[in-house]
Each structure stands twice: as C-alpha cells, then as structure tokens.
C-alpha positions in Angstrom: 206.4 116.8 -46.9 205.1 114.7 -49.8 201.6 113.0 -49.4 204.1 109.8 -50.1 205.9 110.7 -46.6 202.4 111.9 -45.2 200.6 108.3 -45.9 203.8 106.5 -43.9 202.8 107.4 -40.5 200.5 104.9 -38.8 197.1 106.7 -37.1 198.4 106.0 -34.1 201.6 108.2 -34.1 201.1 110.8 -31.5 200.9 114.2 -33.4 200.5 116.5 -30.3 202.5 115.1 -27.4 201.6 117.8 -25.3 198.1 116.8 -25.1 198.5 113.0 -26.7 196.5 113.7 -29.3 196.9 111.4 -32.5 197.0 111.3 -36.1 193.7 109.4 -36.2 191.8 112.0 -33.9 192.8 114.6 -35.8 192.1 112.8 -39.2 188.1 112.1 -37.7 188.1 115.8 -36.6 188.9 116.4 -40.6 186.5 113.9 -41.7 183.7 115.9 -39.4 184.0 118.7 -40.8 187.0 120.9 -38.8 188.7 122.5 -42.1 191.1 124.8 -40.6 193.8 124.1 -37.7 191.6 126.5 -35.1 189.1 124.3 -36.2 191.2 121.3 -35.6 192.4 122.8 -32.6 188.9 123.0 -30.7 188.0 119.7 -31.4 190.6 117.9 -30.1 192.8 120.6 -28.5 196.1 119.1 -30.5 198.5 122.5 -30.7 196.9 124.3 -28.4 199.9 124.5 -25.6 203.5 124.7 -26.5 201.8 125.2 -30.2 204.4 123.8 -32.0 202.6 121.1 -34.0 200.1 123.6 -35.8 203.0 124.3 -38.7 206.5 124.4 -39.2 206.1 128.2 -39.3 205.3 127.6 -35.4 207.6 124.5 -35.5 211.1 127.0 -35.1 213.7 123.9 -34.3 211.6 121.4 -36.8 210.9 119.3 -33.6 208.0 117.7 -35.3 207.9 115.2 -37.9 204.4 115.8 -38.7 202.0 119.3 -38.1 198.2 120.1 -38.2 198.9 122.1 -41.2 200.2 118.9 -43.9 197.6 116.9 -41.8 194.6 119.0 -43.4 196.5 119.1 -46.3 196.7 115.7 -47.1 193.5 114.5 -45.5 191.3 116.4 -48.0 
C-alpha cells in the first residue's frame, strides 16, 4: 500500500469489524502516543479477536483492505 492509497480511505471506514473499531480511533490512539500495534491494540482493542487486521502477515486470504501495521506506518 502506498500512503497515496492509505490517504483514500475516509476516518470512518471500519478497520477492525470484529470489534467496529475505525480508522479515526486508531489514528487518535496514534496521535496519543500508542507506537506499536500491541500498543494500538490495548487502546482500542482493534485486532485483538480473529487478529486479522494487525498485518497482512496475519491477514492469510488478504481479507482486509487496510491493517494496523500501514495504519502506523502512514500516520507518523
């Protein structure tokens, strides 16, 4: 993923369906100081169940458009 592709979805696209966490929650977690997907993880528990929204390494059958790992990438 580019940051091009990366700045296209809107802050309310659903990141983590499994808890309904979205881009914009896990963006403020960024901006408040969570700096690594654990990190990210506690504060707003997005990738924390089926898990496979933390990175396309966990991500198998690329069901996600977006993970928790180009999320911190491009947020910094």
């Amino acid at each position: 993923m580019t940051k091009e592709e990366f700045d296209k979805f809107d802050d309310d696209y659903e990141v983590c369906n499994c808890m309904g966490v979205t881009l914009k929650e896990i963006k403020d977690a960024i901006k408040n100081g969570c700096d690594t997907i654990d990190a990210i993880m506690d504060e707003t528990d997005a990738g924390t169940a089926c898990q496979r929204c933390q990175s396309l390494d966990e991500d198998d059958e690329e069901e996600k458009d977006i993970h928790l790992s180009e999320i911190l990438k491009f947020s910094k």
